[in-house]
C-alpha positions as MATLAB code, in Angstrom:
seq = 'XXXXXXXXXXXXXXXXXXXXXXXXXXXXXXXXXXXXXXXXXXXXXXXXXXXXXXXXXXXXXXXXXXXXXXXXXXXXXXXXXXXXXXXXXXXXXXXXXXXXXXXXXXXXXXXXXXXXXXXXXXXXXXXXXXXXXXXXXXXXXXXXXXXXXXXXXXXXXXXXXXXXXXXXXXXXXXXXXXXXXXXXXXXXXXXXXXXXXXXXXXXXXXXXXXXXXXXXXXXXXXXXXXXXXXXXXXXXXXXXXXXXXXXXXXXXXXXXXXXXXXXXXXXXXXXXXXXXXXXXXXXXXXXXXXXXXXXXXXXXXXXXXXXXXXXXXXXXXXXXXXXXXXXXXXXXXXXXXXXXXXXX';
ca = [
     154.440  234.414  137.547;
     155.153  234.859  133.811;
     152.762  236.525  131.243;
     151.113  234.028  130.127;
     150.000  232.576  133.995;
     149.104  236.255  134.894;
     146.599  236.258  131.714;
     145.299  232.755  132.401;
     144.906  233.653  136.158;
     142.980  237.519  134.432;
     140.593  235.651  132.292;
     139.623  232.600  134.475;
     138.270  235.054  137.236;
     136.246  237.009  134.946;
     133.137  235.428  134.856;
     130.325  237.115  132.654;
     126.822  235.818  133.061;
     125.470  237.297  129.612;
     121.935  237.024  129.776;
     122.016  235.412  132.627;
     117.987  234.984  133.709;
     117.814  232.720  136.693;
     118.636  232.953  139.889;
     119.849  229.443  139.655;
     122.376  230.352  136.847;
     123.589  233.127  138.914;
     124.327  230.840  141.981;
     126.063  228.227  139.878;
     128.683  230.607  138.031;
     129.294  231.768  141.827;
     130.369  228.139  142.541;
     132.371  228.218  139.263;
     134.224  231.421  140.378;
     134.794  229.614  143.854;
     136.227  226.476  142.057;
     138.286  228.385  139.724;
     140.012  230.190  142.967;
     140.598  226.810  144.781;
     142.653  225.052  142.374;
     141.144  221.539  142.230;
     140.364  219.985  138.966;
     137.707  217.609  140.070;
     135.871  220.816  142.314;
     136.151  222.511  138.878;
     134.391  220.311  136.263;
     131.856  219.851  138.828;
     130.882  223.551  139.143;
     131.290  223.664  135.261;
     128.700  220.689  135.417;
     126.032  222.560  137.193;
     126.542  225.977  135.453;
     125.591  223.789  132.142;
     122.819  222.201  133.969;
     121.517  225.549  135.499;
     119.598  227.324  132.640;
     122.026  229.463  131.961;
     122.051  231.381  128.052;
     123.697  229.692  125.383;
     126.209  232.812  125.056;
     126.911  232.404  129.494;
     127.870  228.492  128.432;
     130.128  229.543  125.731;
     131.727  231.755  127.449;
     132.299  229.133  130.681;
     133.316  226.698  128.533;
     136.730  228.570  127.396;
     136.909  230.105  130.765;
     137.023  226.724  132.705;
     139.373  225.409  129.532;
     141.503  228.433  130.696;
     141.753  227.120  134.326;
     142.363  223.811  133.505;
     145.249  225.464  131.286;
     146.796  227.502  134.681;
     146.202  224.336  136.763;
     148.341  222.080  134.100;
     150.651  224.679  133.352;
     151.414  224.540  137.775;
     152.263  220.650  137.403;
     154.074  221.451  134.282;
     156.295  223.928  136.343;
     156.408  220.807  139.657;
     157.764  218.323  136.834;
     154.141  216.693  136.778;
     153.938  216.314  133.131;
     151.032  213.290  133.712;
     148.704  215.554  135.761;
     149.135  218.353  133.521;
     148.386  216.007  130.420;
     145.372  214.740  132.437;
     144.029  218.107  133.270;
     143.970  219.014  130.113;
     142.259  216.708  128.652;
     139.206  217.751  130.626;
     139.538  221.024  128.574;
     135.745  221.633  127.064;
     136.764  223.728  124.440;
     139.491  224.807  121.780;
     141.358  226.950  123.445;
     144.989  228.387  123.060;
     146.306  228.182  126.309;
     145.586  224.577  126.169;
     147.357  223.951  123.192;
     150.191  225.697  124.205;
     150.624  224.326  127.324;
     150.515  221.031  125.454;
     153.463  222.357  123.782;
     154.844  222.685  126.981;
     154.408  219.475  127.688;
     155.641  218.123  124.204;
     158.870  220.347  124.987;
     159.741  219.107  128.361;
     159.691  215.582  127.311;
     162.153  216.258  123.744;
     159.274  216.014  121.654;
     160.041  218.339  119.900;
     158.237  217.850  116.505;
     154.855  217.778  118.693;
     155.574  220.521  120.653;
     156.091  222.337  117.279;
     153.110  221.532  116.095;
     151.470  222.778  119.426;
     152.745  226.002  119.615;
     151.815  226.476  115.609;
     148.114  225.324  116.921;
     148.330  227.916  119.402;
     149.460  230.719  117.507;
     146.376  230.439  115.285;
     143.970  230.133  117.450;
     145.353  232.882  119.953;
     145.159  235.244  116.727;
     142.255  234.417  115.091;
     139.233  236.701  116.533;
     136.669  234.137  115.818;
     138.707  231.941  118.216;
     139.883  233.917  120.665;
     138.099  237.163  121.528;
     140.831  239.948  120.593;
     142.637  241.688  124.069;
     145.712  243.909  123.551;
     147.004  241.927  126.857;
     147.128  238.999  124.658;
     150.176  240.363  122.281;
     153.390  239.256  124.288;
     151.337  235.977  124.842;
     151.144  235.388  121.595;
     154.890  237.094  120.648;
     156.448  234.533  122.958;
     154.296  231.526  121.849;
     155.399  232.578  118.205;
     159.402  232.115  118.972;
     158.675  229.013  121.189;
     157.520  227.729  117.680;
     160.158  229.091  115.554;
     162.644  227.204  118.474;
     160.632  223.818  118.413;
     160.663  223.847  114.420;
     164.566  224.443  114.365;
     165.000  221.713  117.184;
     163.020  218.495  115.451;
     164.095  219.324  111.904;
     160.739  220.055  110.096;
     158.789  222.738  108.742;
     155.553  220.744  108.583;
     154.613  222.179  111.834;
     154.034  225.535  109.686;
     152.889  224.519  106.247;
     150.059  222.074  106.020;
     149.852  219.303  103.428;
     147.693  221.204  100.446;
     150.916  223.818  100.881;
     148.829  226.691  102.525;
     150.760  228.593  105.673;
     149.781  228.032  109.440;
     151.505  229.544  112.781;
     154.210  231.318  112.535;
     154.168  231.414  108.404;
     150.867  232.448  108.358;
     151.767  234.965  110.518;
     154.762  236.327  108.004;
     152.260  235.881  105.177;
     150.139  238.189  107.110;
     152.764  240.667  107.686;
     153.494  240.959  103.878;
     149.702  241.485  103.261;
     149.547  244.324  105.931;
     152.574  246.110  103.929;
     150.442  245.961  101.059;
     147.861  247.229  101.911;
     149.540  249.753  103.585;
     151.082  250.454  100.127;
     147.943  250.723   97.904;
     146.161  252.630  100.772;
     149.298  255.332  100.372;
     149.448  255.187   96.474;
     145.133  255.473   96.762;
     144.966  258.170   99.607;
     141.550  260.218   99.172;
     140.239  257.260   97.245;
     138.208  256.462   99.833;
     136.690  252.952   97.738;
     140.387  252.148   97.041;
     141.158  252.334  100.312;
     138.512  250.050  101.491;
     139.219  247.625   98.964;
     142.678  247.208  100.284;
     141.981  246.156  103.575;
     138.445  244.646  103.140;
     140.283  240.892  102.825;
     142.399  241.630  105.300;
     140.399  242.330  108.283;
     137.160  240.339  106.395;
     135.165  243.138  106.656;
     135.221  243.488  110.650;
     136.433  246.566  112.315;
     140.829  246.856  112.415;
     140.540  246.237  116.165;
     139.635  242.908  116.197;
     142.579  241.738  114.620;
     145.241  243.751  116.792;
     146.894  240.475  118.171;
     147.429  238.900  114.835;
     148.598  242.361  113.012;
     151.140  242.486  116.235;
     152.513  238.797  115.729;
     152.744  239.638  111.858;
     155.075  242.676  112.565;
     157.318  240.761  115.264;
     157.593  237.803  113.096;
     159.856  239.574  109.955;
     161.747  236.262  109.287;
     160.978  232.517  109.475;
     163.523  230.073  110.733;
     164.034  227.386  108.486;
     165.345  223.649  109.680;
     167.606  223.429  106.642;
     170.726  221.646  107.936;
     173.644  221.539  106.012;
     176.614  218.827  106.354;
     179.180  220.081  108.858;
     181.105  223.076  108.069;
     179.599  223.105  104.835;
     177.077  224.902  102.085;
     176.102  221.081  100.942;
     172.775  220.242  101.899;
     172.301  217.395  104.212;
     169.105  214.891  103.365;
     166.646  216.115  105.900;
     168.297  220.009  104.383;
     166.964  218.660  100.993;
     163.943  217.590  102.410;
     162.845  220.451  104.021;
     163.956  222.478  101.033;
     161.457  221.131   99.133;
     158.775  222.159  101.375;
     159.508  224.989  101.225;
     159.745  225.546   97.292;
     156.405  223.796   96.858;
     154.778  226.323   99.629;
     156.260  229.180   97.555;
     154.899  227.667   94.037;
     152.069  227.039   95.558;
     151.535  231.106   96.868;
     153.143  232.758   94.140;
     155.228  234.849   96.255;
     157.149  237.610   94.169;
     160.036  238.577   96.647;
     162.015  237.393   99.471;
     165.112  237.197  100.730;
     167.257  233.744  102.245;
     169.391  234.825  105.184;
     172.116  232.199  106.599;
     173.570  232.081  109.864;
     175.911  229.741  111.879;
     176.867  228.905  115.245;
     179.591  229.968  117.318;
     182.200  227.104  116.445;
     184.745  228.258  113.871;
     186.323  231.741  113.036;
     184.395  234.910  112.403;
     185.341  235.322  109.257;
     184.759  231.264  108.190;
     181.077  231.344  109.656;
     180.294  234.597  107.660;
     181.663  233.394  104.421;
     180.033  229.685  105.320;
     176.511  231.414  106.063;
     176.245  233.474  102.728;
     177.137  230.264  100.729;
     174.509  227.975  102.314;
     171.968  230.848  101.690;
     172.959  230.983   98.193;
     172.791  227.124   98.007;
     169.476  227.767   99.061;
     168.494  229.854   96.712;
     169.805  228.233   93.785;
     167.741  224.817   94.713;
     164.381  227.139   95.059;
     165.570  228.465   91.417;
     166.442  224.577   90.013;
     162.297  223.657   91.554;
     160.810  226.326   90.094;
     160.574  229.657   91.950;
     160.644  232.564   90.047;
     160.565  234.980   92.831;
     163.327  237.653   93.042;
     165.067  236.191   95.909;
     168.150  237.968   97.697;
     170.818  236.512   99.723;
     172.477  237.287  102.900;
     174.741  235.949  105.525;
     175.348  236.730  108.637;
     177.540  233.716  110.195;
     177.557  233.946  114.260;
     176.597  237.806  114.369;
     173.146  237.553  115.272;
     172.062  234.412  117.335;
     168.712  233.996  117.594;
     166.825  235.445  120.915;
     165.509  232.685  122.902;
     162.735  233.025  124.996;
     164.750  231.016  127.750;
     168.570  229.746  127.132;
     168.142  227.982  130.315;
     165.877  225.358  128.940;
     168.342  224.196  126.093;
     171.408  222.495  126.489;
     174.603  224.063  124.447;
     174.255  221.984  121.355;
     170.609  223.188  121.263;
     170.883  226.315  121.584;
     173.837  226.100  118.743;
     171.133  224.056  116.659;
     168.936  226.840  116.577;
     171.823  229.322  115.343;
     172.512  227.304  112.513;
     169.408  228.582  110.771;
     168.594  229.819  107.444;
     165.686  232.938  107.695;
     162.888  233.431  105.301;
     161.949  237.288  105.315;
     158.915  237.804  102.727;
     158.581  241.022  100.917;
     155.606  242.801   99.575;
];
């Protein structure tokens, strides 16, 4: 059972009746319990049924409602895993509530069936809700959930060719960008708190927009995310053994320079890597040349952010969360990235 069926399986049992009053409310989150252990979809909404019949408190039906969404999440993710990708898509539909488990197990879905734009755009979905506290109630047990739902992104992006899946059309970050941009805001206010320390008003006012006035603790899956994502994969594809730009490479370029004239960022850094085809020495060279090709188009649009260049040809392939899923020339598709890494 992986991480995020042991969770599912954690939170699904743990039925809370907060405030609950009547005996009646009582018996039906008993039958819920019972339905969530057996497993059947149909015994499931039924239960679900007559715990929002019962009288139960308006918190006891909130919480029900992304418990049951959570079950019908472990149930699809099951068929997902018996190559049942119509009764998993039917199960979740059934889902009552937003909840990230069901979005990411539509990425699942999305995946398992090549489509791969979609199943970006899940696992982006996911990765927001999952770390946003008003969403998802913060639990430490939550962090490699969310750490491995972050790189299934990052793979899904690289493997359909477009960073839309992270940046939304008014230019503003989601998923796994959102989760850099938060990274680069933690190191800053990490900086002013250091440069302010005894300044006890200084120190507030650092972190006050970061953590919206709520205590630190409630953010301690997204702050974790933020640190493990220190780079961004970007889908721009070059033409074959070359620094040249490819049209869908253009394309995506330009996303990303409007995102970055659009936030203002001041520093950041364009990292190229290859695949494995070609010479060591070839695939180094090639990498620092597309990065540079990279950042001379973000310089031609606009972007007046210091921006540094590396390349790292074949040296560091990316770490998949399962090579056994992609074929070869997938797995090389990802490799032939170019990494955003934003600086405070």
């Amino acid at each position: 059972m992986n991480k995020l069926s042991c969770f599912l399986t954690f939170s699904a049992l743990t039925l809370m009746a907060a405030g609950a009053a009547a005996a009646s409310c009582d018996d039906a989150l008993a039958q819920l319990r019972s339905a969530i252990s057996s497993d059947s979809t149909p015994g499931l909404l039924s239960a679900f049924d007559m715990v929002r019949s019962a009288g139960c408190s308006e918190e006891t039906n909130r919480i029900t409602m992304g418990q049951v969404s959570a079950a019908l999440a472990t149930q699809a993710q099951a068929r997902v895993a018996a190559g049942d990708l119509t009764g998993a898509e039917e199960a979740l539909t059934h889902a009552p509530s937003l909840h990230w488990a069901v979005q990411a197990i539509r990425g699942d879905i999305a995946a398992k069936r090549g489509a791969r734009g979609e199943a970006a755009q899940m696992y982006n979905a996911a990765l927001d809700t999952i770390t946003d506290p008003a969403l998802t109630p913060p639990n430490s047990r939550l962090v490699p959930v969310a750490d491995r739902i972050a790189r299934l992104a990052q793979e899904n992006m690289m493997l359909s060719g477009n960073l839309s899946a992270s940046v939304t059309r008014g230019g503003q970050a989601s998923g796994v960008l959102k989760s850099a941009m938060r990274g680069i805001r933690i190191e800053k206010a990490a900086t002013v708190q250091a440069q302010t320390e005894g300044k006890q008003e200084n120190e507030y006012q650092s972190t006050t927009d970061l953590y919206a006035g709520a205590p630190k603790e409630n953010y301690v899956v997204a702050d974790a995310v933020a640190a493990a994502v220190n780079a961004v994969y970007l889908p721009v594809r070059f033409a074959s053994g070359s620094a040249e730009m490819d049209a869908d490479g253009l394309r995506e370029a330009e996303t990303l320079a409007n995102f970055l004239l659009k936030n203002a960022l001041h520093k950041l850094t364009v990292v190229g890597h290859t695949d494995d085809v070609g010479s060591d020495a070839f695939n180094l060279d090639l990498s620092l040349r597309r990065a540079k090709t990279v950042r001379h188009f973000l310089q031609a649009k606009g972007v007046h952010a210091e921006i540094y260049v590396e390349g790292k040809g074949e040296r560091e392939p990316p770490a998949l969360v399962d090579y056994a899923v992609y074929s070869e020339e997938e797995r090389r598709k990802i490799a032939r990235r170019v990494e955003l890494v934003l600086h405070e």
